[in-house]
N, C-alpha and C positions, 0 to 999 in steps of 0.2 A: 450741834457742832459750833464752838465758840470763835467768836475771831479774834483770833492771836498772835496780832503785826497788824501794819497800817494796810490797807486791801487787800488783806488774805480774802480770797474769793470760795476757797474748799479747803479740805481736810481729808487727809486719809486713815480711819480706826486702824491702827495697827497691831493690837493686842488690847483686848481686855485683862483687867488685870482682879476684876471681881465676875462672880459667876452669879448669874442669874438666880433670884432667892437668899444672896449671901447681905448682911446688914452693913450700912456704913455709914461713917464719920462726918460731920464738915471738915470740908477738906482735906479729907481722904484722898488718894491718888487710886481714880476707880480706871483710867483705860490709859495707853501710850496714842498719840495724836501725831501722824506726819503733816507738818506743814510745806511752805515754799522753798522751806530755809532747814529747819531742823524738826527731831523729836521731841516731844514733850511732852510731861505727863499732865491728865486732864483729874484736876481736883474738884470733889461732889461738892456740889454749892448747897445740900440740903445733907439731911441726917433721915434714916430712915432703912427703905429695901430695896435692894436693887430690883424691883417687880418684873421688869423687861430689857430685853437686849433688842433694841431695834435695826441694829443695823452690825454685819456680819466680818470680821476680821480681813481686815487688806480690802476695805472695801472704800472709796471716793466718795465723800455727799460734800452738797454746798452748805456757805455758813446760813447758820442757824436752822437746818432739820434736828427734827429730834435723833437722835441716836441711841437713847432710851430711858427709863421711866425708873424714877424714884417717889417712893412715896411708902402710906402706911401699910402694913402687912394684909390690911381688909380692904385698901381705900381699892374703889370701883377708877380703872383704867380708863381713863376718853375717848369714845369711838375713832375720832377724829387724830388721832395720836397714833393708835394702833393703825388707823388703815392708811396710814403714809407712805405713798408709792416707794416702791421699792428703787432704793439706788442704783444704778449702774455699777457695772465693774470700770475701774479705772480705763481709759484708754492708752495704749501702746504708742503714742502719738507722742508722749512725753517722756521724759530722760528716766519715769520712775521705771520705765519697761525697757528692757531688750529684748529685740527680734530674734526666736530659737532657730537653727538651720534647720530644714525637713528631716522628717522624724526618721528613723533606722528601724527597722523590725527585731534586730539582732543586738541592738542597743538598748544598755538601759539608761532613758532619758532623767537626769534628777532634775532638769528644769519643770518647771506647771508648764501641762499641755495646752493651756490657751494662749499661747506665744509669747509669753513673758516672762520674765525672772521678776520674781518682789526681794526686793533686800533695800536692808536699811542703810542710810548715809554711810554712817561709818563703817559696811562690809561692803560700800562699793568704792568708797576711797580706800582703804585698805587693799582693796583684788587691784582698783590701777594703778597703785605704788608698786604693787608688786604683781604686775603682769598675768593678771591671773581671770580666767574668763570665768563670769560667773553662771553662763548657760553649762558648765561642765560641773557645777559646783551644787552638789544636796544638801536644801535647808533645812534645819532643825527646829525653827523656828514654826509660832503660829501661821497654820496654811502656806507648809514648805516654803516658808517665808527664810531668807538668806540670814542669821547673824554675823557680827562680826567674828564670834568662837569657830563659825562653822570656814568661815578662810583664811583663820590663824591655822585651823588647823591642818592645811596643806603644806606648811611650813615640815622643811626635814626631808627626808631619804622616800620616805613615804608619799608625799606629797610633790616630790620633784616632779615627775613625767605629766600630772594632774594640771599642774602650775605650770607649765610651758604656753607662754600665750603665742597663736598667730599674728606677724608681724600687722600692727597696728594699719591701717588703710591710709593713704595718705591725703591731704586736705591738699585737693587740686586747683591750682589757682582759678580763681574766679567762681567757684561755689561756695555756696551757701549753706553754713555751720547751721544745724538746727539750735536753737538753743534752746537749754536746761530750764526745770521748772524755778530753781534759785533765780536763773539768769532773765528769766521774764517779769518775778517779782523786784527783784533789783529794778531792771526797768522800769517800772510802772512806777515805783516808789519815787527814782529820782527823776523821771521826768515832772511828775507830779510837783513833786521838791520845788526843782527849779523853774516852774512854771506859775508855782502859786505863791512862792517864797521868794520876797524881795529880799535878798541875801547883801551882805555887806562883811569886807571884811578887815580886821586888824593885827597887823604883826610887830613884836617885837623880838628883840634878843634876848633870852638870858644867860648869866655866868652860871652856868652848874659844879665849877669848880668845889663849892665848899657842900652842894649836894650830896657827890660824887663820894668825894670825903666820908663822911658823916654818914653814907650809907655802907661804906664798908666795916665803920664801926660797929653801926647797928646790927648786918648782919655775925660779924665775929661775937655779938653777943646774945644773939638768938640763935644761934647755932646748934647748941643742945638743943631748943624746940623744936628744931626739923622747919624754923621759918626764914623764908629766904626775901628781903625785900627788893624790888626792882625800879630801875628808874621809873617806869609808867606809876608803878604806886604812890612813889613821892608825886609826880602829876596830877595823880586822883587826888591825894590827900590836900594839897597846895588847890586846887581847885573847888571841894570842898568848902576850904575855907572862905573862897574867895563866892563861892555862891551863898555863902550865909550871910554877907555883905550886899553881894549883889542878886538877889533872889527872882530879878528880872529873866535871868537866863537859864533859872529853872523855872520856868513857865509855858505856856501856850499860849498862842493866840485863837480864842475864839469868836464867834459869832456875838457879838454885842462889848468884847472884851478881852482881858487878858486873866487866864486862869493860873493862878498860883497852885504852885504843886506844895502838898502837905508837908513830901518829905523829900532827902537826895536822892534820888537812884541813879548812879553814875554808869552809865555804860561806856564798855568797851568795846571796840570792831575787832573781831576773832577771824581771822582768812580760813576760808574753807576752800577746797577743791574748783567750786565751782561758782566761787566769790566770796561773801562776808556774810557775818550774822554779827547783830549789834545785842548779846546780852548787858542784862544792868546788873548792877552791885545794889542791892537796897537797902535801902536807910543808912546810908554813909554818913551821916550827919554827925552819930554817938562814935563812930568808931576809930580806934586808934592805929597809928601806921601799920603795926603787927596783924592788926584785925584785918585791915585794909588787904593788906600781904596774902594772907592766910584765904579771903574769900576770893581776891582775884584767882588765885592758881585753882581751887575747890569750881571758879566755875569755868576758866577756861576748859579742865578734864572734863566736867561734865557738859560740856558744849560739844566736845569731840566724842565722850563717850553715849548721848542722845537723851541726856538724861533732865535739862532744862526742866526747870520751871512753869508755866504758863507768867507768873506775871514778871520774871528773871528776862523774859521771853519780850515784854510786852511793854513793861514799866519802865521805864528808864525815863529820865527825865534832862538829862544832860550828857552826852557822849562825846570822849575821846577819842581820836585816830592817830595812831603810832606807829608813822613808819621810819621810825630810827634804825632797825633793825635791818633794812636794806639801803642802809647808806644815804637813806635820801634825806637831804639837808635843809629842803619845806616844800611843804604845799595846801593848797586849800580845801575844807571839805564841803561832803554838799550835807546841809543839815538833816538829820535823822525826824521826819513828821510826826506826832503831833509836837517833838519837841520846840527851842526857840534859839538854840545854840551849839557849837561842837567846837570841841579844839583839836585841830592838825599840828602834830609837833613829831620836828622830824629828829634827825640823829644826834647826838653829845659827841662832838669834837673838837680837839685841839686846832684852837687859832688865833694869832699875834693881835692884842687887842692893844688899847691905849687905857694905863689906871694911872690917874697922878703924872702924867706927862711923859711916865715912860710906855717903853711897847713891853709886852707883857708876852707869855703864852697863858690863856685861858681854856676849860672847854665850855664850849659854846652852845646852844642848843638855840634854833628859829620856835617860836611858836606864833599861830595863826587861829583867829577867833575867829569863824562865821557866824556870823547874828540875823533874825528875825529882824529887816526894818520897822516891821508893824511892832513888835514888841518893845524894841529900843534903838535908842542913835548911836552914833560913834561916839562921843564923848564917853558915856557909860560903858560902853565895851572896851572902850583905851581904858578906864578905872578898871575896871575885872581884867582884864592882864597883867596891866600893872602890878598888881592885886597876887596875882598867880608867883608874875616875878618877883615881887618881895618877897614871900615865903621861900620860895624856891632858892633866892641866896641868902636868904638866913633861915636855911632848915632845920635851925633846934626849936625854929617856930611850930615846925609840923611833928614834933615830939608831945606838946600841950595839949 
């Protein structure tokens, strides 16, 4: 079991996706992995036979047990490998499980009789969008495990009386919400965060006026391609730039030093259900605003549809937070660990500025750098804004 996010502590095998005896690739996508946060497919780090399945579908082990064995079609298996206690079945303790009501004789129960429902992220954000209890609901999935196809498919005439939820229980004051396995890792991460990361931060304003522009150009002429570009992209791209200048803030701080990242992996914070997941964009460096455009959207779907990456998952080397989108007009974030930087940029609106001595209408946009003190100072992170800002209102910069 690999660790994939900063103290991921366990994994849950949620599907294998090669069968015992079957050959495969480097990096191949040999099984589906639940983490704290998302799905994700697990790539064989070696070439060869799948010899062993050690550990059994919807099943919980901590990181780094074997899960199972590759190697040559003759090679002799390691006692000590094979005789790896058996994992446990997940506990019902956590949000992956819900409690089934007592069973009925006269009932036919589609939940798993050991008290829990298994379903994936996206079939339980799906059933509480649309009210729909998943202990009444038959998985199709590995080890009646829930899909998301299995509670679209109550949608309709057929599915009405199915989909009728009991009114939701209400949060009585002064109790205490368990929280989500997301909700715990969130925890852990930004406590961590802000407890080990001397954070600093810097804001400016920029004119997105001639962005704004210039992006609806761009889209009326991509249009035929089915690509659409969005404010956040110009962000990416404009930041991009501004990290190949300042390459401080794609970096780490480690032990003896500051580790320079090879390449950009620009992550984004995608809101889920039951908080955030920060996938990255890799190797932004080469790629142009369309490209930009085209992989943002390919991985927000595939963040919702569970279909992440491991190192999409894991890589990211600088992230953005973008809440324009609920009107909010700034704020600061807490930086994403091992990275050294993030930018919080909030909404693009219309406001009376001063250009040339007159007052103007502009739209406006806050953005806010939090920085690694250990990595860098303020002066350099006012330069990488600045930096951001200049492209940003002269955006035929971010066309080159």
């Amino acid at each position: 079991m690999p660790q994939m996010g900063y103290d991921m502590q366990e994994g849950t095998l949620v599907r294998w996706l090669k069968t015992e005896g079957a050959e495969v690739k480097l990096g191949e996508a040999i099984a589906e992995l639940e983490t704290d946060k998302a799905v994700v497919e697990l790539e064989s780090t070696a070439a060869g036979v799948l010899r062993r399945l050690l550990v059994s579908e919807g099943v919980t082990v901590p990181v780094g047990r074997p899960i199972g064995v590759i190697g040559a079609a003759d090679e002799e298996i390691p006692d000590d490998i094979v005789q790896e206690p058996p994992p446990e079945e997940p506990q019902a303790a956590e949000a992956a499980s819900v409690p089934l009501p007592p069973p009925q004789a006269s009932a036919e129960t589609p939940a798993a009789a050991s008290g829990e429902v298994r379903a994936s992220p996206v079939a339980r954000r799906l059933a509480e969008e649309r009210g729909i209890d998943l202990t009444q609901v038959a998985g199709t999935g590995p080890g009646g495990r829930i899909t998301k196809e299995d509670v679209a498919a109550l949608e309709g005439p057929a599915g009405a009386q199915a989909a009728a939820p009991a009114a939701p229980a209400p949060v009585g004051s002064g109790e205490v919400v368990p929280l989500s396995r997301m909700r715990q890792q969130i925890a852990r991460v930004t406590i961590k965060s802000k407890q080990e990361i001397p954070h600093f931060y810097v804001t400016a304003e920029i004119d997105m006026t001639q962005a704004v522009a210039m992006r609806g150009q761009v889209n009326d002429g991509l249009e035929q391609e089915g690509v659409r570009v969005s404010i956040n992209d110009l962000i990416i791209k404009a930041c991009v730039g501004a990290l190949k200048l300042y390459p401080k803030f794609n970096a780490s701080f480690v032990e003896g030093g500051i580790q320079m990242s090879e390449s950009i992996n620009v992550g984004i914070a995608i809101a889920e259900e039951d908080g955030l997941i920060v996938p990255a964009i890799m190797d932004c460096a080469g790629k142009s605003l369309a490209e930009i455009a085209t992989a943002s959207k390919d991985l927000i779907e595939r963040s919702q549809g569970g279909t992440l990456h491991p190192q999409e998952y894991t890589g990211g080397t600088f992230s953005i937070s973008n809440l324009g989108m609920f009107d909010v007009s700034s704020f600061v974030a807490i930086i994403q660990p091992p990275q050294s930087a993030v930018l919080a940029v909030g909404t693009v609106a219309e406001r009376p500025v001063v250009l040339n001595g007159q007052v103007t209408v502009a739209s406006m946009m806050n953005a806010t750098l939090s920085v690694d003190h250990r990595v860098s100072d303020g002066a350099e992170g006012a330069r990488f804004v600045v930096e951001v800002k200049r492209l940003l209102e002269s955006p035929a910069l971010l066309l080159l």
